[in-house]
N, C-alpha and C positions, 0 to 999 in steps of 0.2 A: 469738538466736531471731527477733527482727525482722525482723535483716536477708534472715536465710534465705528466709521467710514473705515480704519484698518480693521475692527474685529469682526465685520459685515464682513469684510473680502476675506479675511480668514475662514469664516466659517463655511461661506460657498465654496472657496477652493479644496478646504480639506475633509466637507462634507459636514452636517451637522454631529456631535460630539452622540448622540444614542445609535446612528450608524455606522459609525465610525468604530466599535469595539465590536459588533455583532456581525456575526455572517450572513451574506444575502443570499444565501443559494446553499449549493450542495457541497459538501465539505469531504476533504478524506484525510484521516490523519493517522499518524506513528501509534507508537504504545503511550510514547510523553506526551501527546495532545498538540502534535506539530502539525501544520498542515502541509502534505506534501506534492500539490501541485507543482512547485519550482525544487525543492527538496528531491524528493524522488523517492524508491524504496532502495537497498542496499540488500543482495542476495550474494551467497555464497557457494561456490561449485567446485566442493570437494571431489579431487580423481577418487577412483575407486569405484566399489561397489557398496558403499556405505551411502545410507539416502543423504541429501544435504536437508540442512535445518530449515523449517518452513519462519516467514516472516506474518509476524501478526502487524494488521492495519483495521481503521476501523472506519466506516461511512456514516454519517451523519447527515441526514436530510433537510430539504431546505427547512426554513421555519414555516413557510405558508404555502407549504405544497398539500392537494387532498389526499384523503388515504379511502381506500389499500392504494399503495402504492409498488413500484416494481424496477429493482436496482438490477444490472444485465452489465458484468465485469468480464472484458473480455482481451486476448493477448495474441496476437498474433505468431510471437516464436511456440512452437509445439512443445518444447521441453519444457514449460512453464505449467507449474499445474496448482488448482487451488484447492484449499479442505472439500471435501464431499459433502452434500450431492453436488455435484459440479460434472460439466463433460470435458472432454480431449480428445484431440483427434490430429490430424497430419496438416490442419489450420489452427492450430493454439487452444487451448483453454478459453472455456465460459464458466461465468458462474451465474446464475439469476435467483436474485432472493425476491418475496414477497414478503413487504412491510404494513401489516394489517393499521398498524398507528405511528407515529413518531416515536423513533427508539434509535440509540446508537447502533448500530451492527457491527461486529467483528467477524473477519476473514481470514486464511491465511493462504498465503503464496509460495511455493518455491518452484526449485528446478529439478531435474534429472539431470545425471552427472553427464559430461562428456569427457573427452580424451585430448583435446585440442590447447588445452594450458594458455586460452586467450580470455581477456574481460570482453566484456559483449554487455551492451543497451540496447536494451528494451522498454515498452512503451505497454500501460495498462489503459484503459478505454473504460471509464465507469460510466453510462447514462443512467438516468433517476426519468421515471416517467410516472405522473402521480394521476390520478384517478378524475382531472379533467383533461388528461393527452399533455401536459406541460413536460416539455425534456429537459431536461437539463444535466448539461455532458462536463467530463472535467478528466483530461489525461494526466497521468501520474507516472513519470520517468522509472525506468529498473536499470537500475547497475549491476552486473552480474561480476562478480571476482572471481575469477578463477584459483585457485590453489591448488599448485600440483603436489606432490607427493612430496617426499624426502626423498633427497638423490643417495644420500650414503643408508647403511643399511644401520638397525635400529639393535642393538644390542641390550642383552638384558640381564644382570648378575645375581645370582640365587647363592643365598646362603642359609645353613641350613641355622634350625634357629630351638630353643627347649624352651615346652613347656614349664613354666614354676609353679608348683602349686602349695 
């Protein structure tokens, strides 16, 4: 009887075992299938004039949202910008997909360089609004690294070299 009465209050405390591996809502994850709500994204902000590397993430919708439905990604630092069609402006980046059915989505994010050689977080804003008004929000952390240049200068040694043939 004990034992029974402890696998009862396990199962209530930790949820039944088919909810418990499955996502209840809206999901956004890395390239490895991580989800990054506590995670975050990790961005790079090379000095220079050289663009920095954009990061791929991908949205997942809930399982029992209706469709078409309409995903609205949005960032309040302006230097942050997402793959195209997308806008930008001197309030941050948007992006808004329409998801005709359930399908993973892929996006990508990055920055424009600055001068300033500081990390800086930022904060992405994904809402999911499916085709009975249901929202469902989920903020995804950005770490920005900065990387400045090389302080000594880059030298480079040419020798001359034959053809064999």
């Amino acid at each position: 009887m004990l034992q029974l009465s402890m696998m009862i209050v396990a199962l209530v405390v930790s949820g039944s075992p088919e909810h418990s591996t499955s996502p209840r809502g809206l999901v956004v994850q890395d390239v490895f299938g991580r989800p990054l709500g506590k995670r975050g994204l990790v961005l790079v902000d090379w000095e220079g004039y050289m663009a920095n590397p954009a990061v791929r993430f991908f949205i997942l919708p809930p399982p029992n949202a209706a469709y078409p439905a309409t995903v609205v990604v949005r960032a309040r630092e302006p230097r942050l910008m997402f793959d195209l069609p997308s806008e930008a402006g001197p309030h941050g980046p948007k992006k808004e997909i329409t998801l005709p059915r359930p399908e993973k989505t892929s996006l990508y994010v990055s920055i424009f360089p600055d001068r300033d050689s500081r990390d800086q977080d930022e904060v992405l804003d994904v809402v999911f609004t499916d085709a009975r008004g249901e929202r469902q929000t989920q903020r995804v952390p950005v770490h920005v690294v900065d990387q400045p240049g090389c302080s000594r200068p880059f030298r480079l040694n040419v020798a001359e070299s034959k053809v064999i043939r």
